[in-house]
N, C-alpha and C positions, 0 to 999 in steps of 0.2 A: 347184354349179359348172355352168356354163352349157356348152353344145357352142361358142362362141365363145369363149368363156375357155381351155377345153380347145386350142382351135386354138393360142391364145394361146402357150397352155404348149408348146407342141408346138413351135412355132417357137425358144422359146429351148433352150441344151444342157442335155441332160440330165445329173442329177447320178444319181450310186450307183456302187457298188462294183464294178458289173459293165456290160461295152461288150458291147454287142451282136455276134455276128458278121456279116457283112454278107453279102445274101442270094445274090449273085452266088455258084454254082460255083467255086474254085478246079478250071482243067484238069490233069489230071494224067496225065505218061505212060504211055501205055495197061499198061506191065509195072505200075506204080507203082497204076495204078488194082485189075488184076485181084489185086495183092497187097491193097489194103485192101479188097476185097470179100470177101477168103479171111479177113483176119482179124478183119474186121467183126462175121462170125458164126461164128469160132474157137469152141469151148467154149460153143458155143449144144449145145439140147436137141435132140429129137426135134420138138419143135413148132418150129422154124426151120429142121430140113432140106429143101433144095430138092429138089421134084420131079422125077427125071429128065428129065420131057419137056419142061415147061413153064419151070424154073426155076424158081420161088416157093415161096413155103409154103404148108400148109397153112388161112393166112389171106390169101393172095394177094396176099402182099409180096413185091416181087422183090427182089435183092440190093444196089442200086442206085436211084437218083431216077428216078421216074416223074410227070413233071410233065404228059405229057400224060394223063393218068389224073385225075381226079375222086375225091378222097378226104374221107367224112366220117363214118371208119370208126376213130374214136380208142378209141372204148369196145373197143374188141377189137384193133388192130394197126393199121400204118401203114406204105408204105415209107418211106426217110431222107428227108427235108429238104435242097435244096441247101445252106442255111445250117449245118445240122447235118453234112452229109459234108464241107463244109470245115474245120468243125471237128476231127472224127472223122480228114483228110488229115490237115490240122495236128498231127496229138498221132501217127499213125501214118509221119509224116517223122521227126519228131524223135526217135520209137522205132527208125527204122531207120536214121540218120544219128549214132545217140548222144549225143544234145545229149538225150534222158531216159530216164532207166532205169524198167525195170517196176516198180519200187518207188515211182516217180517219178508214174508214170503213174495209178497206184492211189490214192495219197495223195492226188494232187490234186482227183481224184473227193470223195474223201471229205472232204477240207477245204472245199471248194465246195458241197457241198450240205451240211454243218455249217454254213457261212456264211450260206447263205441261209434253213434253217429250224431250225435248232438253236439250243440254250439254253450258256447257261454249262456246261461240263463236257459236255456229248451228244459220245457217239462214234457212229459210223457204221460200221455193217459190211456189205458189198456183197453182194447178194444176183441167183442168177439172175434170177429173178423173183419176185411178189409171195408164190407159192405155198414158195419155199425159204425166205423172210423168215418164213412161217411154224413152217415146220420150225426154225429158229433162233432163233425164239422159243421155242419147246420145251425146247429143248436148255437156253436162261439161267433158263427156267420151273426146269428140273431143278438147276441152281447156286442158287437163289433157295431152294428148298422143302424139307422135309425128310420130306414126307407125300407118300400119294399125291398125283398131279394130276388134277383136273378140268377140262375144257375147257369153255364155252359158247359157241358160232358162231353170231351174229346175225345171219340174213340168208344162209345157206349158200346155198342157192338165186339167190341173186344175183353172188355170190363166184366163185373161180375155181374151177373143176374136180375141182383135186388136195386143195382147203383139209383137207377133212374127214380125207381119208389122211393128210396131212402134220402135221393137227394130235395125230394117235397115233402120228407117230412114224413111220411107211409110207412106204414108196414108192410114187409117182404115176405113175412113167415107164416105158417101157421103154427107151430111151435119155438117161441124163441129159448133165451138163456132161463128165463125166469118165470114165463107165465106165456099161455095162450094169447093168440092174436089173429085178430082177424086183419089175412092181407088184401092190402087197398085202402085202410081207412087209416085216418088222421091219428099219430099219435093224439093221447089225452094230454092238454098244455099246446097243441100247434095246431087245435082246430080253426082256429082264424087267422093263420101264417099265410102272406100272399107272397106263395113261392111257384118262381116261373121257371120251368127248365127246358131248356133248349138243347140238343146238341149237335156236333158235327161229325159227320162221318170221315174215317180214313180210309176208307175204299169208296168205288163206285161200287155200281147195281151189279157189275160181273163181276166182283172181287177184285178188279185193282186196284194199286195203292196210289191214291189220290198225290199229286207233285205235294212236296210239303209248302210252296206260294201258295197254293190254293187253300190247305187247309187253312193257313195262318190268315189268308186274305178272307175266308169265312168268319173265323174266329170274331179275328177285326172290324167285320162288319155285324156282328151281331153283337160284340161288346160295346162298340159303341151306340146301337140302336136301344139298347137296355141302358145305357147312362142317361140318354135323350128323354127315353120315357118314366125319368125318375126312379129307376131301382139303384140300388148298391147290387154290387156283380161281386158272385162264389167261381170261378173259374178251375174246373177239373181235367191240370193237363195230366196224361199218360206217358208214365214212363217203364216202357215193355208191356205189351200189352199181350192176348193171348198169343199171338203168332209173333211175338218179339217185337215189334214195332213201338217207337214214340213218337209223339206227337204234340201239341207245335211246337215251333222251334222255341228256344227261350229268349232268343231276339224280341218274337212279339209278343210273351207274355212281358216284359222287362217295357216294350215301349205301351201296351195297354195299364201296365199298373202306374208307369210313370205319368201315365193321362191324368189319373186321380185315386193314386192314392189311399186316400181316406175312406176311398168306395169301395174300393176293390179291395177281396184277398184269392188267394189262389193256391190249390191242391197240390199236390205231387204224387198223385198217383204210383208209387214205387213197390205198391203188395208184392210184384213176383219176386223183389229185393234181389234184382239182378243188376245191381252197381253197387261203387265202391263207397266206404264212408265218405270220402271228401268230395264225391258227386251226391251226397243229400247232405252234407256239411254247406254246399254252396247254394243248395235251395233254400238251406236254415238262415243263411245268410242273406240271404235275396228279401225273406221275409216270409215261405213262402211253409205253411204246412206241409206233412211230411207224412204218410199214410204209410205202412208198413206193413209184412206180417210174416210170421215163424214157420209156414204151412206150405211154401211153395217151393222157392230153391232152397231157401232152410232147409226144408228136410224134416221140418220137425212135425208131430201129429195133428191134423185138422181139429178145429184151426182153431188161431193165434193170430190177433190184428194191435196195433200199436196206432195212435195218432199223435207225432210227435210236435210241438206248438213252440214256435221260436218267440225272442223277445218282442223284436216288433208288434205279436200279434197280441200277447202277454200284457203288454204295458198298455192295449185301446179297451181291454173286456171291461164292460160296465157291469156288475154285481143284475143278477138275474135268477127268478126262479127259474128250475128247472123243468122241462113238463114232465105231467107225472108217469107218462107213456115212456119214458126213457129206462122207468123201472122194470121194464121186462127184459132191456138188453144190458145193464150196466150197474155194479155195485160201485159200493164208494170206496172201495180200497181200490178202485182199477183209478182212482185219480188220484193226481200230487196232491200232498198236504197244501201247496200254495194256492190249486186250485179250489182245494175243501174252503179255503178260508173265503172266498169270494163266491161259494155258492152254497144252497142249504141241500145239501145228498141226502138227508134223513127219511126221503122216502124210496131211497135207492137199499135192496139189500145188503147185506154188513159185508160180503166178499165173494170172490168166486177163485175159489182153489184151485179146480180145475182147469180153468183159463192161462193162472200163472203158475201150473206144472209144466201145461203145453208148452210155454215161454221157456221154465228151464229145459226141458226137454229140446228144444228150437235153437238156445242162445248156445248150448254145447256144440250143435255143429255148427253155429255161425263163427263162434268165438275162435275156435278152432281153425275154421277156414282164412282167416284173416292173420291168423298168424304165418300162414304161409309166405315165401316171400312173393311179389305180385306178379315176377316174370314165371314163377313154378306154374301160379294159380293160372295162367294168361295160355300157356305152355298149354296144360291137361284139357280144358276147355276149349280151346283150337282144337286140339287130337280128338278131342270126342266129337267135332261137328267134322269135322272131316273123315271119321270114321264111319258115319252114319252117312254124310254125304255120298260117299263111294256106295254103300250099302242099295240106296236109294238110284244111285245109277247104272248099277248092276243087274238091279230089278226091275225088268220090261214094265209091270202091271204099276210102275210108282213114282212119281213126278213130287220134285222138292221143292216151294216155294222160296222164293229169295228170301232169306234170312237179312237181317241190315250187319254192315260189315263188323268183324271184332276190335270191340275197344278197348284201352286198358282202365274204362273206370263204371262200362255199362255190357252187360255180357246178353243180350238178345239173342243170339244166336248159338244161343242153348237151348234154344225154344225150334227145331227141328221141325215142320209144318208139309206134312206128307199128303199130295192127293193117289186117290186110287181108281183104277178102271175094272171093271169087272168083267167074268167070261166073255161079254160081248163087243166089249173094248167101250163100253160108255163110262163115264166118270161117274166116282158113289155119290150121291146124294148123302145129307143128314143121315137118313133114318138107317140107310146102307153103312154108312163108316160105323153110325152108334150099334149095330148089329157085331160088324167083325171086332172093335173092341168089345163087346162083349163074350166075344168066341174066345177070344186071347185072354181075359181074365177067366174065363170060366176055365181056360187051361188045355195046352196040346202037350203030348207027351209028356215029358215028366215035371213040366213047368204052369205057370200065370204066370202070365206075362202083363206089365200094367204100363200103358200109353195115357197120356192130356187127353180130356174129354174132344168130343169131335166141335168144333168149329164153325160156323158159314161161312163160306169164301165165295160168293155169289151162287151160284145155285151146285157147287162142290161141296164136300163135308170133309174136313182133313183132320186125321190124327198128329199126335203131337210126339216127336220122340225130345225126350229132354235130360238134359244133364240137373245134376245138384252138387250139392255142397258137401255132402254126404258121400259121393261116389269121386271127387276132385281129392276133399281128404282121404279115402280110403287108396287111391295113387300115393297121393305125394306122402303117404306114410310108408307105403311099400319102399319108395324111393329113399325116404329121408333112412331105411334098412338099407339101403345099397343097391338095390334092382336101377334095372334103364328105366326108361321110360315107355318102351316096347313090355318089359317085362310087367311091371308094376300094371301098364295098361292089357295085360294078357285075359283078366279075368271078364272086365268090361266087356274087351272084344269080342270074347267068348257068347257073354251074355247078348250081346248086339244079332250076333253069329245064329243063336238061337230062336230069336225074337222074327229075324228077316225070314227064316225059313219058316219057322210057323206062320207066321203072316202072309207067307206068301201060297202056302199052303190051302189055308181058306178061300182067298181068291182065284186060284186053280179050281177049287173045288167045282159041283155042281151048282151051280145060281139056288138053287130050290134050297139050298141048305141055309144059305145066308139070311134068303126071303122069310126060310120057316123062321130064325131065332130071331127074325124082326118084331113078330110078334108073342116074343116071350115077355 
């Protein structure tokens, strides 16, 4: 399909299941608005509480649209989307007007993103974020199994934070959705859970990227060591990880599950939801869980996680209480009526609103982006890694880690993975990269600039430049108006334009400058 054919298409209506919401702001009475900013991030964590002074979080999202802000910061967080907080209004009128109940509210989430990447029979159950979707993987690990469990976490190092806690069963937070938590100790209900977690790394000790035989040949020897010593095996493969990477191939999860079955189930690691429906249609297929969330290329406001549960896994759950520790991350409208019916939620609280605003907010730019046709979508997403690509090689002080190549059904390589050298030409360290992103959000000239949190790539710290779904649509809308594709992508570039020279700026600077906001 040609970029003229594409124009083509573009001009006629679009067909599918889902309309786009249209990207103007709905205004909204200033009482009306600071109510959907309270409840926007109702029954968020500790990682969404704003800062007294500043407002924002601790990833430098404020409560509200920040359009004059520069955002290419999906791999880690983002503020709302105009298009998404109309939507997000939309569902939070109707919730205070009573034209839909919280029951209403939930449901829709969940039938809509069922719609868009689930299979025949997939239920959906709403998760804080990617890191609670693990923990309730655990929880059906333990309905599923009747032996110990074993865990394997591929890629932990690239994953979130809390994965490895959560995947024994721990808590991660000190303040979760619902109630205080002490992190490190056993939920209440999984203090006598004999969970072993194991995992493999996708680099070595200096950051490179491990052949993928080797990691599969890890993998394989460490699932089969865990069946030998009588567990049933949780296996958590990655797919995109922070620096765009997956791992292992699905050759050897398909010939480990085929070993047994009955033991085995396995993850899909998919939160930065940088593939297409029918590349987690054939995980669902496969049998395989499905982890999701609304927060990262979505687009949509922190955070938003989804655990989506295919038939296969549906049809093994044996009816179990749930432990009661589960009640700080999870209400009962965040699960299917089918799953209510095979478990007693009554000591889970009655909903979380905020959770499934963040959803509508999230599923407007998703919905939207999928209507695109796939050679547009494939199109923008190339232009942006090669715009940033050039960017980075233009620039002496900044070295581009190998992206994995573009596909048309997993997009890693929107995930832009930048190391940097400092005045004395030595590479940044951690505490160095998390310094100059913090220069850059706190603001040069007339901008914030917001980058992916920094990374370990063996003893380097790299920031992250990233595309979204949010900036893809805001193209192919320009375009489907009639501009090129140079034209539509002018503003991007612009912003790109502004980002390289402030960034680069700081690392010109004096060393002394960096070192002092190291320890701010």
């Amino acid at each position: 399909m040609t970029l003229a054919s594409t124009h083509a298409a573009l001009r006629a209506p679009r067909r599918g299941s889902f309309a786009p919401v249209a990207r103007s702001r709905r205004t909204l009475p200033h009482d009306a608005s600071a109510s959907l900013a309270l409840a926007l991030y109702s029954n968020g964590d500790e990682r969404v509480f704003p800062d007294a002074v500043t407002g924002r979080t601790k990833y430098g999202t404020p409560r509200g649209c920040a359009e004059d802000e520069i955002w290419f910061s999906s791999s880690t967080a983002s503020a709302i989307s105009p298009r998404g907080h109309a939507a997000a209004a939309e569902a939070w009128q109707a919730l205070a007007h009573g034209r839909m109940t919280a029951e209403d509210c939930c449901e829709s989430v969940r039938l809509r993103l069922t719609q868009l990447f689930g299979i025949a029979g997939t239920q959906t159950i709403l998760t804080g974020s990617g890191t609670e979707a693990v923990l309730v993987s655990l929880i059906l690990a333990r309905m599923l199994f009747r032996r110990r469990i074993a865990t394997i976490i591929v890629g932990c190092e690239e994953t979130g934070r809390g994965v490895s806690a959560a995947a024994a069963g721990r808590h991660f937070l000190h303040h979760a959705a619902f109630d205080e938590v002490a992190p490190g100790g056993r939920l209440e209900g999984l203090d006598d859970i004999d969970a072993l977690v194991d995992t493999v790394a996708i680099r070595d000790s200096d950051g490179a990227l491990r052949p993928e035989t080797e990691i599969d040949a890890e993998v394989a020897q460490k699932a089969e060591a865990a069946l030998r010593d009588g567990r049933d095996l949780l296996i958590h493969s990655l797919d995109v990880s922070k620096t765009g990477q997956s791992a292992p191939s699905l050759g050897i999860l398909a010939q480990i599950r085929d070993a047994a079955p009955e033991r085995i189930a396995i993850l899909a690691d998919c939160c930065q939801l940088r593939c297409s429906p029918p590349h987690i249609q054939a995980y669902l297929k496969s049998g395989f869980l499905v982890s999701l969330t609304g927060s990262k290329f979505a687009g949509g406001p922190p955070f938003a996680g989804a655990l989506l549960v295919p038939p296969f896994i549906l049809d093994r759950l044996r009816p179990r209480l749930l432990p009661k520790g589960l009640a700080a991350y999870s209400a009962q409208r965040d699960w299917p009526s089918a799953l209510r019916a095979l478990l007693p939620l009554t000591e889970l609280p009655a909903a979380n609103i905020g959770l499934a605003l963040r959803w509508h907010a999230a599923l407007a730019e998703i919905e939207s982006f999928f209507t695109w046709p796939a050679h547009l979508r494939e199109t923008i997403l190339i232009r942006f890694h090669e715009e940033v690509a050039r960017r980075v090689c233009d620039t002496p002080d900044f070295d581009l880690l190998p992206p994995p190549p573009a596909s048309a059904t997993t997009w890693g390589h929107t995930i832009l993975a930048v190391a940097m050298r400092g005045h004395n030409g030595h590479c940044l360290g951690m505490d160095e990269a998390a310094a100059v992103q913090r220069r850059l959000r706190e603001g040069l000239g007339t901008h914030r600039f917001h980058l992916g949190q920094p990374v370990a790539i063996g003893t380097m710290g790299v920031l992250r430049v990233c595309a979204s779904a949010v900036l893809a649509n805001d193209v192919a809308e320009a375009m489907s108006d009639g501009a090129t594709l140079t034209d539509a992508f002018a503003p991007t570039a612009a912003a790109l334009d502004d980002l390289f020279r402030a960034w680069q700026s700081i690392l010109q600077a004096d060393g002394n400058r960096v070192h002092a906001s190291m320890s701010v």
